[in-house]
C-alpha positions in Angstrom: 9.8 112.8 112.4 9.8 109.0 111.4 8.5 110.8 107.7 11.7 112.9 107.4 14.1 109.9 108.2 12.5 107.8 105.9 13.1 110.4 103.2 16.4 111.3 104.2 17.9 107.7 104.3 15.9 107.1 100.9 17.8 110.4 99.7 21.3 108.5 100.7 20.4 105.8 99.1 19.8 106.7 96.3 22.9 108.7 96.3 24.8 105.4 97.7 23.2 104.1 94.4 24.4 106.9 92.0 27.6 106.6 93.1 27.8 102.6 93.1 26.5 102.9 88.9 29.3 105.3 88.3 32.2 103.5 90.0 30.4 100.6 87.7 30.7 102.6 84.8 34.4 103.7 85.2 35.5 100.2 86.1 33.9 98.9 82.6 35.7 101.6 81.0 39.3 101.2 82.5 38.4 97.4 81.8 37.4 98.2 78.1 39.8 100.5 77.0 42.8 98.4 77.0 40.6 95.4 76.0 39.5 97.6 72.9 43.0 99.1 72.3 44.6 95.5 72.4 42.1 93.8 69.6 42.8 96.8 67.4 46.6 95.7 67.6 45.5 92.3 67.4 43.4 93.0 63.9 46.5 94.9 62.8 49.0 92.5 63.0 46.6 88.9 62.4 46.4 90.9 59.1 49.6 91.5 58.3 50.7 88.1 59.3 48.1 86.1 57.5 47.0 88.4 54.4 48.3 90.1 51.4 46.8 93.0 52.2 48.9 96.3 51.2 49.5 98.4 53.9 47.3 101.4 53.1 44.2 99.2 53.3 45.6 98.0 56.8 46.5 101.8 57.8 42.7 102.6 56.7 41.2 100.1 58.7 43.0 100.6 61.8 42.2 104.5 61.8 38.0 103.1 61.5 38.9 101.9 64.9 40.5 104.5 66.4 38.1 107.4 64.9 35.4 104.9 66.7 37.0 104.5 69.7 37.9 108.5 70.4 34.8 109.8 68.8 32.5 107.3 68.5 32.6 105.3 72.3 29.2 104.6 72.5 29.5 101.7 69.2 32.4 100.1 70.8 30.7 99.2 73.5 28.5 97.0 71.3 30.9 95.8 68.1 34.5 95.0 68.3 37.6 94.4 66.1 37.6 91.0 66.5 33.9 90.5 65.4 35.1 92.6 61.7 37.8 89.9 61.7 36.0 87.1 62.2 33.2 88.5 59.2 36.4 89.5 57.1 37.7 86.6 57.2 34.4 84.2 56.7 32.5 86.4 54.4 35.8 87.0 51.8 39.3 85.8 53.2 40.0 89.5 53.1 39.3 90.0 49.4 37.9 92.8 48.0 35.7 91.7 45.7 31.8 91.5 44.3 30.0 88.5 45.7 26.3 87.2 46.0 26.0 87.7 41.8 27.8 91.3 42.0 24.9 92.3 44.7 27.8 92.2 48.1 30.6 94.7 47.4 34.4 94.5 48.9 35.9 92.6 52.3 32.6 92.5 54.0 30.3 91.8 51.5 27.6 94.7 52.0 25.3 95.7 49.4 24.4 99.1 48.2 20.8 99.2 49.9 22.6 98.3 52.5 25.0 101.2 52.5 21.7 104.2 51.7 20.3 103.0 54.7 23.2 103.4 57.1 24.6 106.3 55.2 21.2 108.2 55.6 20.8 106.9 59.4 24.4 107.7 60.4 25.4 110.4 58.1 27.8 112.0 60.8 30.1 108.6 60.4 30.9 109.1 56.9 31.0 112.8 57.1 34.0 112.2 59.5 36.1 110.1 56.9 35.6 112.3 54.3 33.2 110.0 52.2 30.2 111.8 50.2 30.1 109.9 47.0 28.2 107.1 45.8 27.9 103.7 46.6 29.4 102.1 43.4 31.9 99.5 43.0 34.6 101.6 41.4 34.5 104.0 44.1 33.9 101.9 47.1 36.8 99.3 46.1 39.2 101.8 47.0 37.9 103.0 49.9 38.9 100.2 52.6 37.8 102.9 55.0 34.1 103.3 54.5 33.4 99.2 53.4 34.8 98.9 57.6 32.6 101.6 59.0 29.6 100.4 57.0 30.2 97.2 58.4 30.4 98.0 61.7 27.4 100.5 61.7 25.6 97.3 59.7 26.3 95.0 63.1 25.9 97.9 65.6 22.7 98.7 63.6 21.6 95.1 64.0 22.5 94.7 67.5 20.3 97.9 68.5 16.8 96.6 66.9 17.4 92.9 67.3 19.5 92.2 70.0 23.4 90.2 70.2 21.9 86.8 69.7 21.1 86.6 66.5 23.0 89.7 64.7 25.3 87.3 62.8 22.4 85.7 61.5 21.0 88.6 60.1 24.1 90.3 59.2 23.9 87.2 56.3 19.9 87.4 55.5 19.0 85.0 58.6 21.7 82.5 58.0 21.8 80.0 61.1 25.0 78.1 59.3 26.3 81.3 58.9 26.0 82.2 62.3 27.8 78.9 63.3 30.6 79.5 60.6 31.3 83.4 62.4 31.0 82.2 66.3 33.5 79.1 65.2 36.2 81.6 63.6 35.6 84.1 66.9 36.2 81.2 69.1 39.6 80.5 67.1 40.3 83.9 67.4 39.8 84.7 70.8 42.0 82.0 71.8 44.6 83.7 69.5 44.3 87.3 71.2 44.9 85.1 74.4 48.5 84.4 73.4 48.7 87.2 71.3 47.8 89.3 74.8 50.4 87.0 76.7 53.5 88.4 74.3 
């Protein structure tokens, strides 16, 4: 008898338990949707208040997020639109150019091994934007689209086999300074969501 109440209250607890993780689970997401929803605005419009950026490239940018966030949950819940802010604006200023000797292509400075890696480990991504080509400047400077997915699935990828700590770091080759340059502008710009979330 005492057998066969230990296994029945060890049977409601752990159904106590299951229940408790997914009333957890639908808090976070009731708590992160809006959160998510708000710094896509927020990317959208510190853009077009602070950049020349035409709005195509905006429009392309914003739909990354949205495909991400209705298709793709599971990377929002590691990599956010401020974080691609913050590396847009420290790696480039938002320009879309060639750095590191022509070696980093476009806003977020990835380079083309870079880009076969993530392309060959997350093919689905760039199957849902509609991008099968080559990575080669002429193409990939007008695709605004695919240099913000690549980007994202660079940090996400980062984030899975290292860890948050140091995924700045090694989003820039192991760069401490670097690090300290992209956790400064975030600070900034979390303080600006703030107000921008007070409007």
């Amino acid at each position: 008898m005492k057998q066969f109440l230990a296994n029945r209250n060890l049977k409601y607890l752990f159904i106590l338990s299951l229940i408790l993780i997914i009333c957890i689970i639908i808090v976070f997401l009731v708590f992160k949707s809006p959160n998510y929803k708000k710094q896509i605005i927020f990317f959208e419009e510190y853009l077009k208040n602070n950049y020349a950026l035409d709005k195509t490239t905006i429009k392309e940018f914003v739909k990354v997020f949205e495909i991400l966030y209705k298709e793709f949950p599971y990377v929002t819940e590691y990599v956010y639109p401020i974080e691609l802010l913050a590396i847009g604006i420290v790696e480039t200023n938002f320009e879309n150019i060639k750095g590191d000797n022509g070696e980093s292509l476009g806003y977020f400075q990835i380079q083309a091994p870079t880009y076969w890696y993530l392309k060959h480990n997350y093919p689905e991504f760039y199957q849902r934007i509609n991008f099968f080509e080559s990575w080669y400047w002429d193409i990939i400077k007008e695709r605004p689209d695919v240099q913000l997915m690549t980007s994202i699935l660079y940090l996400y990828d980062i984030k899975l086999r290292y860890g948050e700590e140091d995924a700045y770091s090694i989003y820039n080759g192991g760069s401490e300074a670097y690090q300290d340059k992209i956790l400064l502008r975030l600070s900034i710009l979390e303080n600006e969501l703030k107000k921008f979330n007070r409007r």
